[in-house]
N, C-alpha and C positions, 0 to 999 in steps of 0.2 A: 778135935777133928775126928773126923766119922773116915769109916774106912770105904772106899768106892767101890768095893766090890760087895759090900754088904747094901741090902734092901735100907731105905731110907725108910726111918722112922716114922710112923703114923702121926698125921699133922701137919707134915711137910712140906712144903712145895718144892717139889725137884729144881732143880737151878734149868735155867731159861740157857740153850748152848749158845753160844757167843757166835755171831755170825764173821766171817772174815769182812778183812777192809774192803769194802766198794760194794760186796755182794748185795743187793736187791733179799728182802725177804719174800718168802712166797707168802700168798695171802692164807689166809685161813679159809678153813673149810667153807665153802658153799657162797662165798661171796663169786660175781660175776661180775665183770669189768665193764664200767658205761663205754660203749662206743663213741670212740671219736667225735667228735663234734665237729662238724663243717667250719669252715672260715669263715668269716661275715662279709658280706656282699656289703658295700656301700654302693648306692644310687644314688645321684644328686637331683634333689628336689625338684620338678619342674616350675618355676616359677613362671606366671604367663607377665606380659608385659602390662602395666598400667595405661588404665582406660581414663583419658580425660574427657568429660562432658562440661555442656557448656551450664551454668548453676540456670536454672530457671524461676526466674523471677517468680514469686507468691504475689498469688492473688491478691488483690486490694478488696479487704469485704468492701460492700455497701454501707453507706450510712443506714442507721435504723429508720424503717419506714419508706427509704428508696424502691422505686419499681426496680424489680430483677429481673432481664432478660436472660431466658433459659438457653441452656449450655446448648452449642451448635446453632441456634438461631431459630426461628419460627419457620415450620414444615409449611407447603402450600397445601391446601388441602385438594383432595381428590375432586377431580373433573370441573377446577377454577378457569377462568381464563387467563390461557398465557398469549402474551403479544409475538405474534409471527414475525419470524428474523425476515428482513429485508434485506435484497443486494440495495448495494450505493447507487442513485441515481447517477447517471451520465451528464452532466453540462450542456445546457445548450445553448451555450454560447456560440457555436462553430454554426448553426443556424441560423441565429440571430444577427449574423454578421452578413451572414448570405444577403435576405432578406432588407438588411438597411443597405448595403449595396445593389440591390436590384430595386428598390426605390430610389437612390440616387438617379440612377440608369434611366428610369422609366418618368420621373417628375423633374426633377434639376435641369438636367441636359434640355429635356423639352423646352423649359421657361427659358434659358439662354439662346437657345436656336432660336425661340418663338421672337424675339427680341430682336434678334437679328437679321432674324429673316421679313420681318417686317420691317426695318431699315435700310434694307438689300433693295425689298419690293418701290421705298418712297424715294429711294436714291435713283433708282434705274428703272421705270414705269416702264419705257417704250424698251425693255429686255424681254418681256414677252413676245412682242411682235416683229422683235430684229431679224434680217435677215444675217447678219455679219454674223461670220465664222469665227472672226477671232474675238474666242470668250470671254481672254482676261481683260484684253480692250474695254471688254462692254463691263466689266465689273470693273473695274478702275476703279469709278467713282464710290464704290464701296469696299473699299479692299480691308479698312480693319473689322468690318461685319462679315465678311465671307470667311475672313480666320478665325473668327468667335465660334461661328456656326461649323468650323471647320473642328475646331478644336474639341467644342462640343460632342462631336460626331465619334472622333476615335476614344474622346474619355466616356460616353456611354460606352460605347463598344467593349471596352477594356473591363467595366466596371460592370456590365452586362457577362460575360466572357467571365470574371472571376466567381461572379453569386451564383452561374448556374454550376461551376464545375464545385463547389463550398458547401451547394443544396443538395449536389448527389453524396456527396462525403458526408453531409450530415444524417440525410437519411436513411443510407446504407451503418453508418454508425452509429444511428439512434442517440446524436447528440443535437435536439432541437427539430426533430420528426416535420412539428406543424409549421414551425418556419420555414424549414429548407425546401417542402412543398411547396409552399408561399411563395417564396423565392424563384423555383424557376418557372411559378406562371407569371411573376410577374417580369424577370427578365426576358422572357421569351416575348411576352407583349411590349414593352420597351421599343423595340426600334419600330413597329407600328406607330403608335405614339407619337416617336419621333418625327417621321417621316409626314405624318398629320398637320402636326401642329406645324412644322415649318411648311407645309404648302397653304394652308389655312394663313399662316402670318405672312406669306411672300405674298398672296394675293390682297389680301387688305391694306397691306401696304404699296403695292403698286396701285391699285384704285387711290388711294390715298394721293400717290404720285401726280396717277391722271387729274386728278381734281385742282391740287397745285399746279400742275402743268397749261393747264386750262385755265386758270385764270390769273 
C-alpha cells in the first residue's frame, strides 16, 4: 500500500475518483452536446381514390393483303362539291284536295242538274209559257227532278264553299301552291257552269216536251 499523500509512482495511473450514486458525469473536455432533436411529424399519406376506365377493345388487325382504311376516314378534298342542305318540302296534299273538290263542284253537280233539268223541261213543256202563279202546282209533275237538281245546287255550293276557303290555306301555306290556284278558279266558275248547263237542259228538254206534246 502506497501512502496518499506521497506523489504516485512514475507509470502510474492515478485512480479514476468514484463518482456518487445517481450523479451524471460531466463530459470531457471539448465534447459539445447534439441538440435535441425534433419529434417526428407523422402525415398520412394522401391516397387519391381508384380511377375505373372502361378496357377498350384492341384493334382487329386486318387480314394480309386487306385494303386499310385510314384512321379518321377520308378528308374531302378542297373546293369538291358538297350537296346544299334542303328545308323539308311542305305536302300538298291540302291543295290537292281543294282542287278535286272544286271539280266535283264544277263537273258533277252540272251532269246531275243537266239530267234533270232536262226531265223538268220534258215533264212540264207548257211551264215556260204558264201564267199560273202557283209553282209547285206546275212542278208537280216533276217533283223528284226538281229535288235532284235541288240537291245538286246546295252540294256544289258546299263543295264550291269548302275548295275555295282549302285553296287560300293552301296557298298562304305553301302546301300545293299550283293546286290551290287551280282550285279557286275553278270554284269560282262552278256555279256559271251550273246555272248553264241546267238552262241549256231545261230548254232541250222542254222542246223535247213540245214535240211529244204535239204529236
Amino acid at each position: 500500500m502506497t501512502d496518499p499523500q506521497l506523489p504516485p509512482p512514475s507509470g502510474a495511473v492515478p485512480p479514476v475518483p468514484t463518482a456518487p450514486y445517481g450523479a451524471v458525469p460531466p463530459p470531457p473536455p471539448g465534447y459539445q452536446p447534439a441538440p435535441p432533436a425534433a419529434p417526428p411529424v407523422y402525415a398520412a399519406p394522401a391516397v387519391a381514390p381508384p380511377v375505373y376506365s372502361a378496357p377498350t377493345p384492341a384493334p382487329q388487325a386486318a387480314p394480309p393483303g386487306a385494303y386499310q382504311v385510314p384512321v379518321g376516314g377520308y378528308a374531302a378534298p378542297a373546293g369538291a362539291y358538297a350537296v346544299p342542305e334542303t328545308t323539308p318540302r311542305a305536302s300538298g296534299f291540302l291543295g290537292l284536295l281543294a282542287l278535286i273538290l272544286a271539280l266535283v263542284a264544277a263537273v258533277v253537280t252540272p251532269i246531275v242538274v243537266g239530267v234533270a233539268g232536262f226531265e223538268i223541261g220534258r215533264r212540264i213543256p207548257q211551264g215556260i209559257t204558264t201564267t199560273n202563279d202557283d209553282v209547285l202546282s206546275v212542278l208537280s209533275p216533276a217533283r223528284d227532278q226538281v229535288l235532284w237538281a235541288e240537291l245538286s245546287f246546295w252540294t256544289g255550293t258546299l263543295l264550291g264553299v269548302a275548295a275555295i276557303v282549302m285553296g287560300i290555306i293552301a296557298i298562304r301555306k305553301k302546301q300545293g301552291r299550283g293546286a290551290g290556284i287551280g282550285a279557286l278558279v275553278v270554284a269560282v266558275l262552278a256555279p256559271a257552269i251550273f246555272f248553264v248547263v241546267l238552262l241549256i237542259a231545261f230548254s232541250t228538254g222542254s222542246a223535247a216536251g213540245f214535240v211529244e206534246f204535239a204529236s
